[in-house]
Kinemage of the C-alpha trace (Angstrom):
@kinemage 1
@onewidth
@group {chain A} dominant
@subgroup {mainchain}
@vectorlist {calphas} color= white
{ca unk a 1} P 0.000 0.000 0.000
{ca unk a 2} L 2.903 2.649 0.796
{ca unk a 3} L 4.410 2.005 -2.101
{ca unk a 4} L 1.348 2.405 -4.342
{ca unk a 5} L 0.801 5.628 -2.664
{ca unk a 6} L 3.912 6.733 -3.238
{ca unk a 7} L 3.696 6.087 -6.654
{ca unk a 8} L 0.842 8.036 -6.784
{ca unk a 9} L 1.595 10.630 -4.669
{ca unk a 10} L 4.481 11.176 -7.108
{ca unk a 11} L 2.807 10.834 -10.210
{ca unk a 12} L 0.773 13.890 -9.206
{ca unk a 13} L 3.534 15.690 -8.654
{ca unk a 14} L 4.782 14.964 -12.060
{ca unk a 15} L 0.773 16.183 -13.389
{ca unk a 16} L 1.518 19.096 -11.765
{ca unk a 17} L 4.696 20.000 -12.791
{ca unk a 18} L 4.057 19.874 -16.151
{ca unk a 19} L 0.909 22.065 -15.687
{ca unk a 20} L 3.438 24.657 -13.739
{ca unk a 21} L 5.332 24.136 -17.256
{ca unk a 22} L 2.832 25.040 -19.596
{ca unk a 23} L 1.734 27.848 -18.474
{ca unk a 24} L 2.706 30.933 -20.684
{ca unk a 25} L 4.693 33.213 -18.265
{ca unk a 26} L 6.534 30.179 -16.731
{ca unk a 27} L 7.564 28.888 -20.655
{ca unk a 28} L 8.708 32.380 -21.464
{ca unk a 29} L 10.902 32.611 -18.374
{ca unk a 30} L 12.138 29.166 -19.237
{ca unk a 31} L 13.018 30.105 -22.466
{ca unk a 32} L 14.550 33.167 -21.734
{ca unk a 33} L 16.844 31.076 -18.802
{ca unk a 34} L 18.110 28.518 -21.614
{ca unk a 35} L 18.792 31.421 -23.464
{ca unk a 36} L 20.945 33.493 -21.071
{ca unk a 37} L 22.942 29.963 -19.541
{ca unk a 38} L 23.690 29.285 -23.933
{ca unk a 39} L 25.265 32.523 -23.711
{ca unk a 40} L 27.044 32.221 -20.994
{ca unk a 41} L 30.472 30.450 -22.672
{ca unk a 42} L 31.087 33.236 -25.328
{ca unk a 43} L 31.008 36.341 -22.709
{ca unk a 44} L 34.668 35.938 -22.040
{ca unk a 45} L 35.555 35.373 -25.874
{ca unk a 46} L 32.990 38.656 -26.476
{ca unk a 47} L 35.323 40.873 -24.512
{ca unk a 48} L 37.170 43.257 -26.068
{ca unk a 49} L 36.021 41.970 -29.408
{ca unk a 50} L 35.518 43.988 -32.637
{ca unk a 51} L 32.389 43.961 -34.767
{ca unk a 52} L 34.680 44.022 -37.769
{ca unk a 53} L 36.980 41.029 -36.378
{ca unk a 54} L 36.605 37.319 -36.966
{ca unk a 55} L 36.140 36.574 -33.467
{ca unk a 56} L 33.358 39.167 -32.711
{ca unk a 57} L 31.511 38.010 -35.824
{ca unk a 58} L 31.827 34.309 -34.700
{ca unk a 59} L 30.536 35.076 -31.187
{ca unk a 60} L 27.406 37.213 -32.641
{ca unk a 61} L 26.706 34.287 -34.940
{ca unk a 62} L 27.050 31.724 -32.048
{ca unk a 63} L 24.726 34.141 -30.352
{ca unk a 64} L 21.552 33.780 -33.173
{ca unk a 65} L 22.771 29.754 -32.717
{ca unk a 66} L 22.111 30.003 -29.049
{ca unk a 67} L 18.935 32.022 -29.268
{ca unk a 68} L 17.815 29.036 -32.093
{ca unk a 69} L 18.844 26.039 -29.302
{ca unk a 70} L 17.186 27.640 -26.855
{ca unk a 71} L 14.082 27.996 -28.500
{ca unk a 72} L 14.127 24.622 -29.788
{ca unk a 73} L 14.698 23.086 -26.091
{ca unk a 74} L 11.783 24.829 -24.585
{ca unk a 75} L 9.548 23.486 -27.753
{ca unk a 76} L 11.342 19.550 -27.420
{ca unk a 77} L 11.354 19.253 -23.675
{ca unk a 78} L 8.504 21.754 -22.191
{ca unk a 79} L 6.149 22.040 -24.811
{ca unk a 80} L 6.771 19.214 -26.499
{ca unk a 81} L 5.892 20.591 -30.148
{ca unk a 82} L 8.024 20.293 -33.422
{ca unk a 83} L 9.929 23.129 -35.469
{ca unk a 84} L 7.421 24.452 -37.094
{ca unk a 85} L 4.657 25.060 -34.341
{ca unk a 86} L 7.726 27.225 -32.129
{ca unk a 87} L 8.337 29.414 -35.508
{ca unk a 88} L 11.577 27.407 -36.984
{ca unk a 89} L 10.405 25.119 -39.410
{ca unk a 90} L 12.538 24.796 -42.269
{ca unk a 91} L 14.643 27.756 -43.120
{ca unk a 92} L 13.078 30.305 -46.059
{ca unk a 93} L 15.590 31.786 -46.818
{ca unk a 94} L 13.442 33.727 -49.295
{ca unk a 95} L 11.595 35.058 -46.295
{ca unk a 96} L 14.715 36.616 -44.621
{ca unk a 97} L 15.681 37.708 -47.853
{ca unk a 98} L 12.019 39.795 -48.384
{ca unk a 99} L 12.569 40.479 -44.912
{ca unk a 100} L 16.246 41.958 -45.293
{ca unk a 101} L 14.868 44.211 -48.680
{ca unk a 102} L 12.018 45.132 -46.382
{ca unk a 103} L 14.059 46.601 -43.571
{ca unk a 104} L 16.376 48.123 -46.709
{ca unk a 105} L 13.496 49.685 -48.329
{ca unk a 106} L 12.434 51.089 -45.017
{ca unk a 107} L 15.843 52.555 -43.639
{ca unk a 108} L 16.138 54.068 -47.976
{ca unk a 109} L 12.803 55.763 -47.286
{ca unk a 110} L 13.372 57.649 -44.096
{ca unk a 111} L 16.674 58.668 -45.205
{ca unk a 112} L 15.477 59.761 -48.472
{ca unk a 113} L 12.613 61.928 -47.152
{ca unk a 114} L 15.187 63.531 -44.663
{ca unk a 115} L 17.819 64.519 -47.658
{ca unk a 116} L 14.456 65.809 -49.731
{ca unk a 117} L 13.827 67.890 -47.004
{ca unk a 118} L 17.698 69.064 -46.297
{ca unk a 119} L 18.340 67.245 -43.398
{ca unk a 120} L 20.227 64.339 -44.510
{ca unk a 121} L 23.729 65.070 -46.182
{ca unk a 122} L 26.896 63.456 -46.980
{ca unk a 123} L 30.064 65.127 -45.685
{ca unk a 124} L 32.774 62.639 -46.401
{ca unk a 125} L 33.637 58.494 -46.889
{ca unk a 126} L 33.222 56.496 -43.590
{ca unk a 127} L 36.163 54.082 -42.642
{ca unk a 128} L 33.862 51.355 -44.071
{ca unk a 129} L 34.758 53.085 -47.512
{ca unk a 130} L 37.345 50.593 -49.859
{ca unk a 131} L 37.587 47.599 -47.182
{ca unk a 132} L 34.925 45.343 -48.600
{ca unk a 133} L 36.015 42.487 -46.394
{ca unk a 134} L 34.789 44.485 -43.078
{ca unk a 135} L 31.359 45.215 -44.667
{ca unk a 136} L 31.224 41.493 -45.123
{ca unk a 137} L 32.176 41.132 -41.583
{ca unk a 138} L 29.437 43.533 -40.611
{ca unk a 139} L 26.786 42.024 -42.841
{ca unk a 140} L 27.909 38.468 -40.571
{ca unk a 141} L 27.427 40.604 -37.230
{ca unk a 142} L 24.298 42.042 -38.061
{ca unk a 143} L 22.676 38.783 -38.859
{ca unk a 144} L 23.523 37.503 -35.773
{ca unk a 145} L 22.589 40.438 -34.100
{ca unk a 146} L 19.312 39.897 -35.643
{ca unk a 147} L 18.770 36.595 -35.124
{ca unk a 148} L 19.487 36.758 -31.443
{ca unk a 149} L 16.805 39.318 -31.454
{ca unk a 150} L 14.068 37.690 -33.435
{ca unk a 151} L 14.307 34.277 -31.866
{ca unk a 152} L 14.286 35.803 -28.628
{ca unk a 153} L 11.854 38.364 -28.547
{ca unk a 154} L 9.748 36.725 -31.328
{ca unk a 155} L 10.223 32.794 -31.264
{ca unk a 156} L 9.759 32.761 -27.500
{ca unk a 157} L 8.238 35.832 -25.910
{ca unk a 158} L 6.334 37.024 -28.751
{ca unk a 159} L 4.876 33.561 -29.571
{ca unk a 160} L 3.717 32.120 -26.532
{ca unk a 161} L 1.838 35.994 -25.618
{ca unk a 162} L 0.271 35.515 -28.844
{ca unk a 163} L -1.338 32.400 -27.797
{ca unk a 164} L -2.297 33.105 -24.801
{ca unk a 165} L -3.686 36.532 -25.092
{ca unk a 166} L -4.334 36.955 -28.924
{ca unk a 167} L -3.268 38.568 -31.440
{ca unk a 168} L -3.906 42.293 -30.853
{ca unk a 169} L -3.065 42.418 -26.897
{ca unk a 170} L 0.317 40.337 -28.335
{ca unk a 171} L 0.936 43.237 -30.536
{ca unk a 172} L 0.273 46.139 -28.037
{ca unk a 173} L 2.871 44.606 -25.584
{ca unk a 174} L 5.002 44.299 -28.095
{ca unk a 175} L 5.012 47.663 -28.934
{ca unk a 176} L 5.538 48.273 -25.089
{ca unk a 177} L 8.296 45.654 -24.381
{ca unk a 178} L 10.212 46.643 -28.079
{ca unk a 179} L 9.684 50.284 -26.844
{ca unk a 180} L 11.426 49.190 -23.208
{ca unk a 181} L 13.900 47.803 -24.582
{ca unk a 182} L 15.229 50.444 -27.402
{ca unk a 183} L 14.795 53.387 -23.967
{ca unk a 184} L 17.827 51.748 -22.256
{ca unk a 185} L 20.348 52.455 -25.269
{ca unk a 186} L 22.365 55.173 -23.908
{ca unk a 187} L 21.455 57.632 -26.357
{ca unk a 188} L 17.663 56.911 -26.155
{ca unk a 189} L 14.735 59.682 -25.937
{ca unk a 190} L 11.504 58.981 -24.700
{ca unk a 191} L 10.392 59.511 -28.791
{ca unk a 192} L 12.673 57.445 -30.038
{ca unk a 193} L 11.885 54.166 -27.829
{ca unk a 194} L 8.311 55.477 -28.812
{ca unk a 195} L 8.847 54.988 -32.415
{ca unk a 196} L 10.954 52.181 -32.102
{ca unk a 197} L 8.470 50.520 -30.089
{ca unk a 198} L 5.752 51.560 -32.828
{ca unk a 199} L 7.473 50.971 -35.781
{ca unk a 200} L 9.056 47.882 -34.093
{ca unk a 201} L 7.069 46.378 -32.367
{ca unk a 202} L 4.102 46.107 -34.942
{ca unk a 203} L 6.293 46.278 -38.003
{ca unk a 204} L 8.099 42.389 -36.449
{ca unk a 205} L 4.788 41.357 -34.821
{ca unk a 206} L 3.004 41.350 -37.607
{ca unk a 207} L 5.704 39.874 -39.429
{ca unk a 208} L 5.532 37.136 -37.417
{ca unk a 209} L 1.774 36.726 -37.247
{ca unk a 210} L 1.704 36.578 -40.982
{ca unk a 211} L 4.285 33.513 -41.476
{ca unk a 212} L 3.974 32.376 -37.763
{ca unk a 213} L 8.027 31.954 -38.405
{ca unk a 214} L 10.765 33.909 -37.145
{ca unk a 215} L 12.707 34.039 -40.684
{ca unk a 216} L 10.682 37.361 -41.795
{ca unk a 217} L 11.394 39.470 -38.875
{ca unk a 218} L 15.030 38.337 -38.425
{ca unk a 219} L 15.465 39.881 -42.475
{ca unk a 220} L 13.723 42.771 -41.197
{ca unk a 221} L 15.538 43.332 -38.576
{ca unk a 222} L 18.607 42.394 -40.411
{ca unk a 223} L 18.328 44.989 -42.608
{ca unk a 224} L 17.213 48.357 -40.453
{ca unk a 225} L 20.316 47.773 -38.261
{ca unk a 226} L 22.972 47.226 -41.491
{ca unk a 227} L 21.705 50.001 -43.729
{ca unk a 228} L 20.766 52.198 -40.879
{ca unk a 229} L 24.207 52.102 -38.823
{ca unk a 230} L 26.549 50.613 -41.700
{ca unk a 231} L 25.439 51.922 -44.624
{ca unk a 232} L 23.548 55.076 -44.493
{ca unk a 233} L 25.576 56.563 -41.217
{ca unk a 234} L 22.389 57.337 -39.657
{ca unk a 235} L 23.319 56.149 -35.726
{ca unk a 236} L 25.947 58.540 -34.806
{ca unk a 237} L 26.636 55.741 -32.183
{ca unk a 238} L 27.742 53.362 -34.713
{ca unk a 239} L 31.441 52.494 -34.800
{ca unk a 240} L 31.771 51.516 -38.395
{ca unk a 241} L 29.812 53.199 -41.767
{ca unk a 242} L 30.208 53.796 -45.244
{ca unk a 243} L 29.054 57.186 -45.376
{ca unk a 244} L 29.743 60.319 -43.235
{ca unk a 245} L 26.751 62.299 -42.383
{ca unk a 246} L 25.290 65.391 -41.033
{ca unk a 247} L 21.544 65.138 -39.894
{ca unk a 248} L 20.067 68.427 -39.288
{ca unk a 249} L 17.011 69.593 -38.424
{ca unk a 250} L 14.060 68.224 -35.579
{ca unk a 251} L 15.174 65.723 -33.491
{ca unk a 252} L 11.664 64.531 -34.041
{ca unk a 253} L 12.205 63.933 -37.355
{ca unk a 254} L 15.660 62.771 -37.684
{ca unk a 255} L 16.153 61.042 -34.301
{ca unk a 256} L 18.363 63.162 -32.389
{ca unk a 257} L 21.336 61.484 -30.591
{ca unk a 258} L 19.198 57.938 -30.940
{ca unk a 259} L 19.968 58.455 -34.845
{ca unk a 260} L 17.127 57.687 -37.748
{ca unk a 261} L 15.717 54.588 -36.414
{ca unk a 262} L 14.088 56.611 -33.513
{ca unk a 263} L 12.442 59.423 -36.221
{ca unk a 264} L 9.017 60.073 -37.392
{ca unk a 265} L 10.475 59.618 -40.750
{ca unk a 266} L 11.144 55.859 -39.774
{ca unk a 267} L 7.692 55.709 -38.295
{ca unk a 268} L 5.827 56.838 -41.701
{ca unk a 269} L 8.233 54.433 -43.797
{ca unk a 270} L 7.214 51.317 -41.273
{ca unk a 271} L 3.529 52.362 -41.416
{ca unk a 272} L 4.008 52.236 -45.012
{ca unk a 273} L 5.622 48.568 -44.728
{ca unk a 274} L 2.569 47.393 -42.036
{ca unk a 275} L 0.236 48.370 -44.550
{ca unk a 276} L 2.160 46.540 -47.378
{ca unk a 277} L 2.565 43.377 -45.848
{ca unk a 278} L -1.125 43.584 -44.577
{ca unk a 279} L -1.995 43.675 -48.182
{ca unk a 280} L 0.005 40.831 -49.346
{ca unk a 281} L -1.596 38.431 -47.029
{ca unk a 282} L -4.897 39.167 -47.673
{ca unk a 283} L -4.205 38.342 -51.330
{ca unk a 284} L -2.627 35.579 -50.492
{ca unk a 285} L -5.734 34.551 -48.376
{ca unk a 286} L -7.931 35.563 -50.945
{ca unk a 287} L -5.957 33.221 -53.471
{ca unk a 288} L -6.050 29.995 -51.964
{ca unk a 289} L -9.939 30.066 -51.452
């Protein structure tokens, strides 16, 4: 008899444990732990290391990698669910493509509008200009700069506050947490984490709701932060760019100190992209019925 209840006494236990598991804030938390003890190995290879060096680009690579394990841990051991129901089925690499001429077109648009208007000009070459190889090594950084960020935010958090609280409560605390986020950069206004969050927020939610993968945002995301910071020269924070720059004008409009990515010019060109994307997939909708 003791050993029968014992048995199940602890099979009870187990029941409950698992219903501790699944429930949304406790699978994000888990997620975001796997995450975080992944990292932990590179931080002392990370110091000291240059974006534009092999070994910085490897550990910012390993990064995305570690981001992708830990997502696929939490969907294997707590929520017991295959690739593509945690957002990583099979690589499209077409979708981080669209995604990466998305985030171009986007970061073109706002700086465009700023040089029609007079506050966007070139002064000079950056020290980006003539050494291809450290563009390449910036385009390798950004990705997995990126791809930390998507699978993170989006594969885990994103995902499972999506299914538990829908799709537009998902989005508004996306806005707020993307927002958050951006308003501890050093440089940060309360606008810019305002736009960020905004343009963001919505801009990569949706992104995600639309494939329910995290390949579309991690393009997207891929390419605001390279044409933005290495190409354009529109984060006077960033280290490394091709062009040298003078933004003039409202901070409101160009940014400020947070650089383009926090304007209203990069909050028209996203709204702009929302509405696109909303459009393709309701034609695509409309086409398979």
């Amino acid at each position: 008899m003791t050993a029968a209840r014992d048995s199940t006494t602890m099979t009870l236990l187990q029941m409950r444990a698992r219903r501790v598991v699944r429930l949304p804030p406790v699978r994000i938390v888990i997620g975001l732990v796997l995450a975080v003890v992944l990292l932990l190995p590179v931080q002392v290879l990370a110091a000291g290391a240059s974006s534009t060096s092999v070994r910085g680009v490897a550990v910012e690579l390993y990064a995305g990698l570690a981001a992708a394990i830990a997502l696929w841990l939490l969907g294997r051991f707590a929520e017991h669910r295959p690739l593509d129901q945690i957002g990583l089925g099979p690589t499209r690499v077409w979708q981080v493509l669209l995604g990466l001429a998305i985030g171009a077109a986007i970061a073109a648009t706002a700086v465009g509008m700023l040089a029609l208007i007079g506050s966007y000009s070139v002064v000079g070459k950056g020290d980006l200009s003539g050494s291809w190889s450290n563009v390449l090594m910036l385009l390798g950084f950004e990705l997995g700069s990126a791809a930390l960020q998507a699978i993170l935010f989006y594969g885990i958090v994103f995902r499972i506050l999506l299914e538990w609280l829908g799709r537009w409560p998902a989005i508004a605390l996306s806005v707020i947490l993307f927002g958050l986020l951006h308003l501890t950069a050093a440089q940060a206004t309360l606008f810019s984490a305002l736009v960020a969050g905004v343009a963001g927020g919505a801009l990569l939610g949706l992104s995600y709701i639309v494939t329910r993968a995290v390949w579309l945002p991690l393009g997207v995301l891929w390419g605001l932060n390279f044409l933005f910071a290495e190409v354009f020269g529109a984060i006077p924070s960033s280290k490394h760019r091709l062009l040298e720059v003078r933004l003039s004008g409202s901070d409101l409009l160009t940014g400020g100190p947070a650089g383009v990515e926090g304007g209203a010019v990069t909050l028209a060109a996203s709204a702009v992209a929302i509405a696109a994307i909303v459009l393709w997939r309701r034609s695509a909708l409309q086409g398979t019925r």
